[in-house]
C-alpha positions as CSV (number, residue, x, y, z in Angstrom):
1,X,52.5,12.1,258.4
2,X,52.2,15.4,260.5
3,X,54.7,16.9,258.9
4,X,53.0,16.2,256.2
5,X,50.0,17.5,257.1
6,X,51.2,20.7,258.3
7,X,52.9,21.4,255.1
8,X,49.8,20.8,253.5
9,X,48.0,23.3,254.9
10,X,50.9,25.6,254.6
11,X,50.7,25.0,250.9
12,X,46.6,25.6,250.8
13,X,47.0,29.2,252.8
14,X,49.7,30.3,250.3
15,X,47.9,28.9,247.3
16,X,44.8,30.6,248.5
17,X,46.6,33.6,249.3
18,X,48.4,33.9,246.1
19,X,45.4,33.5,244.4
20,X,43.5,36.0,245.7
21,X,46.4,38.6,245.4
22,X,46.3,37.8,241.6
23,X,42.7,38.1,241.5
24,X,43.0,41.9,243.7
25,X,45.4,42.6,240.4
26,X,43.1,42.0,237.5
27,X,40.3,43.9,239.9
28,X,42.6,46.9,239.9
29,X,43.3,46.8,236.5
30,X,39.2,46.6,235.1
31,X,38.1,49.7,237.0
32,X,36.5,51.4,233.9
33,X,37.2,48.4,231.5
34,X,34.2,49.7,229.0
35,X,34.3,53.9,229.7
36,X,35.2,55.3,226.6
37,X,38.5,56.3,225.9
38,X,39.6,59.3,223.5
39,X,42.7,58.5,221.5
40,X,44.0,58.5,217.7
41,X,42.2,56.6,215.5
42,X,43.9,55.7,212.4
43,X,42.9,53.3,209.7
44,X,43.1,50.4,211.2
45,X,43.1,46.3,209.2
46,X,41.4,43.7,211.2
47,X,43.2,40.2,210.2
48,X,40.0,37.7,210.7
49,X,42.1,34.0,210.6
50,X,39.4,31.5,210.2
51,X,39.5,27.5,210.7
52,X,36.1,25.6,211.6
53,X,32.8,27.2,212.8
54,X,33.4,28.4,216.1
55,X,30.7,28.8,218.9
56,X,28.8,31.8,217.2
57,X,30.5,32.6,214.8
58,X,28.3,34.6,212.5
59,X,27.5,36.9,215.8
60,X,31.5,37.2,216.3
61,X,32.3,38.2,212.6
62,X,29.0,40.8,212.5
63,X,30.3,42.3,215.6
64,X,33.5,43.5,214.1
65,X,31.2,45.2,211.6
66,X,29.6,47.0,213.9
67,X,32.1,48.8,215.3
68,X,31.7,52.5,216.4
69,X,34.8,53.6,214.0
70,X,35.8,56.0,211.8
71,X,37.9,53.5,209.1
72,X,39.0,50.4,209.2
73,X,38.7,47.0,207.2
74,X,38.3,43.5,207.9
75,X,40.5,40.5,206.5
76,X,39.5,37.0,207.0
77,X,41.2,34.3,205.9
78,X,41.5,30.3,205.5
79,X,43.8,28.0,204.7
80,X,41.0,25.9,203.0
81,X,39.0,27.2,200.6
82,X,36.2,25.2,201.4
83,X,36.2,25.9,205.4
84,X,33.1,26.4,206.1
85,X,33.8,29.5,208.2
86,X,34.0,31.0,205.0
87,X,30.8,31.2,204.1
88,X,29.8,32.4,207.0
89,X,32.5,35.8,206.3
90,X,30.6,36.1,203.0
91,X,27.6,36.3,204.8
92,X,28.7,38.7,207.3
93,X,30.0,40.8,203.9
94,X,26.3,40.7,202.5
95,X,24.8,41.5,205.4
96,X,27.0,44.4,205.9
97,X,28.1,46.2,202.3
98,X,29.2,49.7,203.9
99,X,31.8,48.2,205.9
100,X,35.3,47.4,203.5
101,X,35.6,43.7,203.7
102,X,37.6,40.7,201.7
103,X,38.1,37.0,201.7
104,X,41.6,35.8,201.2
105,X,42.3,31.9,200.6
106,X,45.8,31.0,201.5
107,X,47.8,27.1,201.9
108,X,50.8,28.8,201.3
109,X,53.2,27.7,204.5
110,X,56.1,29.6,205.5
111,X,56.7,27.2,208.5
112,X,54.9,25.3,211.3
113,X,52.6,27.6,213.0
114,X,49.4,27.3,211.0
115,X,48.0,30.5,212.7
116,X,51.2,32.5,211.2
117,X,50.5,30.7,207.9
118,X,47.5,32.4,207.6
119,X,48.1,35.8,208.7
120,X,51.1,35.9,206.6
121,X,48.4,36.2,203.8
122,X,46.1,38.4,205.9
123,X,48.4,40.7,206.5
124,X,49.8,40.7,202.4
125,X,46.0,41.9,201.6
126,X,45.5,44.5,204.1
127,X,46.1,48.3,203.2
128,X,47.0,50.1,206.7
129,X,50.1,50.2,208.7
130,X,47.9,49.5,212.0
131,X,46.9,45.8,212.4
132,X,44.9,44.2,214.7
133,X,44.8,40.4,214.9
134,X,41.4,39.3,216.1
135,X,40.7,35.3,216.4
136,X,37.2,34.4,215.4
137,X,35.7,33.4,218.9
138,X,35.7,37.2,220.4
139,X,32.8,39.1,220.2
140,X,33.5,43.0,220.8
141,X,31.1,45.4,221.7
142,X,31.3,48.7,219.1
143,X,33.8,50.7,221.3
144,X,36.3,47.8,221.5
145,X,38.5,49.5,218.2
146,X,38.6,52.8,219.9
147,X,39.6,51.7,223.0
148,X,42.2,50.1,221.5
149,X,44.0,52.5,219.4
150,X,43.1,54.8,222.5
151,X,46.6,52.9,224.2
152,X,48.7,54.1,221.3
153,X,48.2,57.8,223.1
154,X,51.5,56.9,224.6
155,X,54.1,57.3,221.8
156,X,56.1,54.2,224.0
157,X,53.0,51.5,223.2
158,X,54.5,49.4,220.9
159,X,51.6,46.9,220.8
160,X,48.1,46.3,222.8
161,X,46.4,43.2,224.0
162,X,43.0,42.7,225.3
163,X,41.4,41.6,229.1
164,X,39.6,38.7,228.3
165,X,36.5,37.6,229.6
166,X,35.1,33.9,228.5
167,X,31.1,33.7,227.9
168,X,28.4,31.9,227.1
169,X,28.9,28.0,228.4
170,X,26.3,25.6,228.0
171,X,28.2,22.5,228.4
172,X,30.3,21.6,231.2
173,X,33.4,22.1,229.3
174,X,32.2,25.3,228.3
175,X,32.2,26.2,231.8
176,X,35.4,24.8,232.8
177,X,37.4,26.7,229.5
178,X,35.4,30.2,230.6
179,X,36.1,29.9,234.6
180,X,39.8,28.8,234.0
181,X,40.2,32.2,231.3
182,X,38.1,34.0,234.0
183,X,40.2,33.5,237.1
184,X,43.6,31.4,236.3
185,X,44.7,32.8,233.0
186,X,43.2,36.6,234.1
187,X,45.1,36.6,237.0
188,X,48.2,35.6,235.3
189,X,47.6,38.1,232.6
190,X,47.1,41.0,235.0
191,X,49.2,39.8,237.5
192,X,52.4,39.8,235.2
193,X,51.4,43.4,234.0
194,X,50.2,44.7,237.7
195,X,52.7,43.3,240.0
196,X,55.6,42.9,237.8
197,X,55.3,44.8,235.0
198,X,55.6,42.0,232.3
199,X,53.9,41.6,229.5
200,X,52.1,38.6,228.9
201,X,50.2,38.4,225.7
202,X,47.1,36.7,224.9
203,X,47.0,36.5,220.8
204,X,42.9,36.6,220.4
205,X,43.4,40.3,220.4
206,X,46.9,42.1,219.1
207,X,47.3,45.4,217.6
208,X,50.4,46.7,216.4
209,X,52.3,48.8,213.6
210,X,53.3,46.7,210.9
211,X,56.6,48.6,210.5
212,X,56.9,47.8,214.2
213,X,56.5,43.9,213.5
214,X,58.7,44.4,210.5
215,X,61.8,45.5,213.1
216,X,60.9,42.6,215.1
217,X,61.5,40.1,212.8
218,X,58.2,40.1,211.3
219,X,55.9,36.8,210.9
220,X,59.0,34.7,209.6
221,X,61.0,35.2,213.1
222,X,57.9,33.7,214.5
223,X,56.7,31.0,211.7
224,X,57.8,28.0,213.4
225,X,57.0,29.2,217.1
226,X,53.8,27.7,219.1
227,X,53.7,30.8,221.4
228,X,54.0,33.4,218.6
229,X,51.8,35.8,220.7
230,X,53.8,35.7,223.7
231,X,57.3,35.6,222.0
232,X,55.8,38.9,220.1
233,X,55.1,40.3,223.1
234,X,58.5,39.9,224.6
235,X,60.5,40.9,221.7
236,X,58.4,44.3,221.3
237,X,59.3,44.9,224.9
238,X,62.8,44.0,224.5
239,X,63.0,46.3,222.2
240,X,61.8,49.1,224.4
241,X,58.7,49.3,222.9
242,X,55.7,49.6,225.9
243,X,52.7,46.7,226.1
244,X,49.9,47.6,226.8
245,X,47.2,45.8,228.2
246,X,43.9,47.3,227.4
247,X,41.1,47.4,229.7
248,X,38.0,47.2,227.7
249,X,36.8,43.7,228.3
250,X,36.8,41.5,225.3
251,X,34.1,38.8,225.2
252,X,35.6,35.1,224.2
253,X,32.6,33.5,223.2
254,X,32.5,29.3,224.2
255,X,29.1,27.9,224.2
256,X,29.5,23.9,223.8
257,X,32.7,22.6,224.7
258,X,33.4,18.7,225.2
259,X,35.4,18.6,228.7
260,X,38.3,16.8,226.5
261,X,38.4,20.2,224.2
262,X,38.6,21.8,227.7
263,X,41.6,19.4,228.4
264,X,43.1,19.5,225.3
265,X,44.0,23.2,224.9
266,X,45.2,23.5,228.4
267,X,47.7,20.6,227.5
268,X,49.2,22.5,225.1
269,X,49.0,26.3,226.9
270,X,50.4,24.6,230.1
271,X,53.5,23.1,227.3
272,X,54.1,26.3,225.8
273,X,54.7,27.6,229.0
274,X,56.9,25.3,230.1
275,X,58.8,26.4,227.6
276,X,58.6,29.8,227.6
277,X,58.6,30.7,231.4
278,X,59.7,27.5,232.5
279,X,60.5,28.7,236.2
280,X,57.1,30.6,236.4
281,X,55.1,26.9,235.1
282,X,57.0,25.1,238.0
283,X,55.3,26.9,240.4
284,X,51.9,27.1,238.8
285,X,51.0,24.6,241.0
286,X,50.5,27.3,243.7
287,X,47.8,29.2,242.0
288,X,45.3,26.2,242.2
289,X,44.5,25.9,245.9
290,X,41.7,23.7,246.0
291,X,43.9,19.9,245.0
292,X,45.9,21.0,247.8
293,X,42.9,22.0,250.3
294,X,42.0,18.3,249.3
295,X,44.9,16.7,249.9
296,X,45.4,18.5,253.0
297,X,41.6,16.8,254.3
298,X,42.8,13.3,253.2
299,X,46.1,13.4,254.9
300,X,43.9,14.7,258.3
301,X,41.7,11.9,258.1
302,X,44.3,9.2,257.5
303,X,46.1,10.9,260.6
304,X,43.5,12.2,263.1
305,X,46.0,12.9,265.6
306,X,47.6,15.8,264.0
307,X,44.4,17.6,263.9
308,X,40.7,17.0,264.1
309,X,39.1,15.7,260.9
310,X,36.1,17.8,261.7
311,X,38.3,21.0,261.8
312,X,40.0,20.0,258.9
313,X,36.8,19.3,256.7
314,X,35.5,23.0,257.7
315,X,39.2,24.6,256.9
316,X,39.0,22.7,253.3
317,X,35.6,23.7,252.9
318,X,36.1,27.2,253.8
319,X,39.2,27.3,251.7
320,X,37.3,26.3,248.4
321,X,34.1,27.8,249.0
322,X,36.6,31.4,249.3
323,X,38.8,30.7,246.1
324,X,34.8,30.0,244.2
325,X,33.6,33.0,245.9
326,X,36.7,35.1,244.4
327,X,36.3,33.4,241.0
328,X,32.4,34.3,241.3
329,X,33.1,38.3,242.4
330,X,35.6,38.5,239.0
331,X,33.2,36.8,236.5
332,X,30.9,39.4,237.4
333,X,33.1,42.2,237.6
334,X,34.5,41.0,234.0
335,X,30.6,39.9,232.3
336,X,27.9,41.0,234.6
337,X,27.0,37.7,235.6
338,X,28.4,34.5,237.6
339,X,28.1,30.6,237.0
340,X,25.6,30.2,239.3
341,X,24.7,26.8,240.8
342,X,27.0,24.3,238.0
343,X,30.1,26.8,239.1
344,X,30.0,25.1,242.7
345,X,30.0,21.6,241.2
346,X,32.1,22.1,237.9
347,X,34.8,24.9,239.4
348,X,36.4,22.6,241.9
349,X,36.2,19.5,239.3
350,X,37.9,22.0,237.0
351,X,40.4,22.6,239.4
352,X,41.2,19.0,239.9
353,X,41.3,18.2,236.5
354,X,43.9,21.5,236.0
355,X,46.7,19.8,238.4
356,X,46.1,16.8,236.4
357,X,47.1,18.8,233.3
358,X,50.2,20.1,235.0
359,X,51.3,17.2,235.2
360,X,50.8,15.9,231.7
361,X,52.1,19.2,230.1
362,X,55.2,19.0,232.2
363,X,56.2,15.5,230.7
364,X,54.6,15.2,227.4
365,X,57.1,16.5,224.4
366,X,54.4,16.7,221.0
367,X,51.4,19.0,221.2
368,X,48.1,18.2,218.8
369,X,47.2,21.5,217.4
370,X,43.9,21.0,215.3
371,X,44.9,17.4,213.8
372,X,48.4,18.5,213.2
373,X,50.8,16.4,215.2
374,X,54.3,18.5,216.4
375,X,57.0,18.2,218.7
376,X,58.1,21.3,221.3
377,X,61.0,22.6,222.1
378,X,62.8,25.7,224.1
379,X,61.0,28.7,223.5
380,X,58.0,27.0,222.0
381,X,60.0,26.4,218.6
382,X,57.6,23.3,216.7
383,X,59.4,20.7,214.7
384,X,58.5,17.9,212.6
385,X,60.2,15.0,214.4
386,X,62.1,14.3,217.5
387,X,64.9,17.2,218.6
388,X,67.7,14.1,218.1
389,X,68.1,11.0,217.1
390,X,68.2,9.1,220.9
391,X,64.3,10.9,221.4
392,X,62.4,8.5,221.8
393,X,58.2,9.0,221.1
394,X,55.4,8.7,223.7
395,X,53.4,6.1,224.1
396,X,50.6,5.9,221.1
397,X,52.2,8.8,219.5
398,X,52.4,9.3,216.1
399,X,55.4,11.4,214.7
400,X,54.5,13.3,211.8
401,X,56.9,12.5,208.9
């Protein structure tokens, strides 16, 4: 039980430590984040794929038309033609008539990513060779086009992808999804780019050439792939091709998440990258400090002897109250504002709860992606039912026919 607690505390100081340094990352990459760049600026099509009213939406959509641009269109799409996201685009036309717009209504399925469903059909309307995929919950301020096609400056930047920054809780799992973008997915993001020069892309904001997705495979190569984004990413730098990671903060705009929405999409992110980076995933674990700052002041209570509880308790609190502190210094660097008194409640909860994820996406084999029941494989690739025969399903899960 020593031994135990001594490597518990080894565990907290390097999960802390790694933390931090992946937090020192995305600071050195944000220096600047909303300066206006000077770049090209070519026609650019903005593929808008719609499902459901998202937190804001009308707000989101009207901020693409605001954009401080010299020509580009905007492309939004659903599979259902009576989403009710829709009439929310129309609106946003209406409101806006100088700015080139259209609706496009699409079920036609090319495989079993319903995001690359849709912006199969996006991208069959859109007139440019420069596309920029743009999911409905970011809100960009008017410079966010220009300093994106500012990256394509370098003739090696194959595609760009956005810093992130998650805004505007109201509910508790509106603050757990923004703090966890805010400091765990960040970090990664900048991290990969920073320390190891990887690219790790975030799909909620992609820009490309579409001859350059065309050599790639284009959206079939992708059509049945959860992690379409990331596998993108991958293939364009494969290929040679430079990402870039832009550093003109993009606004993610979640307002009034249930905790179990919270839970839900980290479920499936935390499976996709199991199966992506599976080697990376296994030591996720080490970028959440504060489960093991915890465990670390239950094993010193239950043994006393290896070190004083009351040393113990002020260690564990010191080592969370640091890792909030760092989360609180980066949500202001990234939004201009922290989460004030909920973050020192709902941050280590959150934290909790994230170990508890691990641990469910590193056993569970189906994902739920909006109602849509699917089963994951290597590489993210979605199927309809079990890889073989011998599979047999989880508990209370229902395998789609």
């Amino acid at each position: 039980m020593s031994l135990l607690v001594v490597l518990l505390a080894t565990a907290s100081f390097l999960s802390l430590a790694m933390v931090l340094t992946l937090h020192a990352a995305a600071h050195a990459k944000l220096p600047g984040g909303r300066a206006r760049r000077e770049g090209p600026t070519p026609p650019v099509s903005i593929l808008k794929p719609l499902k459901g009213l998202d937190d804001g939406l009308y707000d989101n959509l009207a901020a693409l038309a605001r954009q401080d641009y010299p020509e580009y269109e905007i492309v939004f799409g659903a599979e259902d033609p009576d989403d009710p996201a829709l009439a929310v685009a129309r609106r946003v036309m209406e409101d806006h008539p100088d700015v080139p717009m259209t609706v496009r209504v699409s079920n036609r399925a090319i495989g079993l990513n319903p995001k690359v469903n849709n912006l199969v059909g996006l991208a069959a309307r859109a007139r440019f060779e420069h596309l920029l995929i743009s999911d409905s919950n970011v809100r960009p301020d008017p410079g966010y086009l220009r300093a994106m096609t500012a990256e394509l400056a370098d003739p090696k930047v194959g595609l760009v992808s956005s810093v992130l920054a998650g805004t505007g809780e109201r509910t508790v799992g509106a603050l757990m999804e923004n703090a966890h973008l805010n400091s765990f997915v960040l970090g990664g993001v900048c991290g990969a780019e920073v320390l190891a020069e990887r690219a790790c892309v975030i799909g909620k904001s992609m820009l490309f050439r579409r001859t350059h997705l065309n050599l790639m495979g284009g959206w079939w190569s992708v059509r049945d792939i959860l992690a379409e984004d990331f596998i993108l990413g991958a293939r364009f730098q494969k290929a040679g091709f430079r990402v870039a990671l832009s550093p003109h903060v993009l606004p993610t705009v979640n307002t009034f998440w249930s905790v179990e929405r919270f839970a839900n999409r980290h479920v499936r992110w935390g499976q996709m990258r199991r199966w992506i980076v599976p080697f990376a995933f296994l030591g996720e674990p080490l970028l959440n400090p504060t489960p093991f700052l915890l465990a670390f002041l239950l094993a010193a209570l239950a043994v006393p002897a290896a070190i004083d509880p009351t040393v113990a308790a002020m260690l564990t609190g010191a080592g969370i109250a640091l890792k909030g502190l760092s989360d609180e210094v980066l949500a202001h660097r990234l939004r201009g504002r922290g989460y004030g008194l909920a973050g020192l409640v709902w941050i280590p909860a959150k934290d909790v709860l994230v170990a508890g994820l691990w641990v469910l996406a590193a056993v569970r084999r189906t994902v739920d992606w909006r109602g849509t029941v699917l089963w994951i494989g290597p590489g993210s690739r979605l199927d309809r039912r079990p890889p073989n025969w011998m599979d047999v399903p989880e508990p209370g899960a229902e395998v789609p026919a």
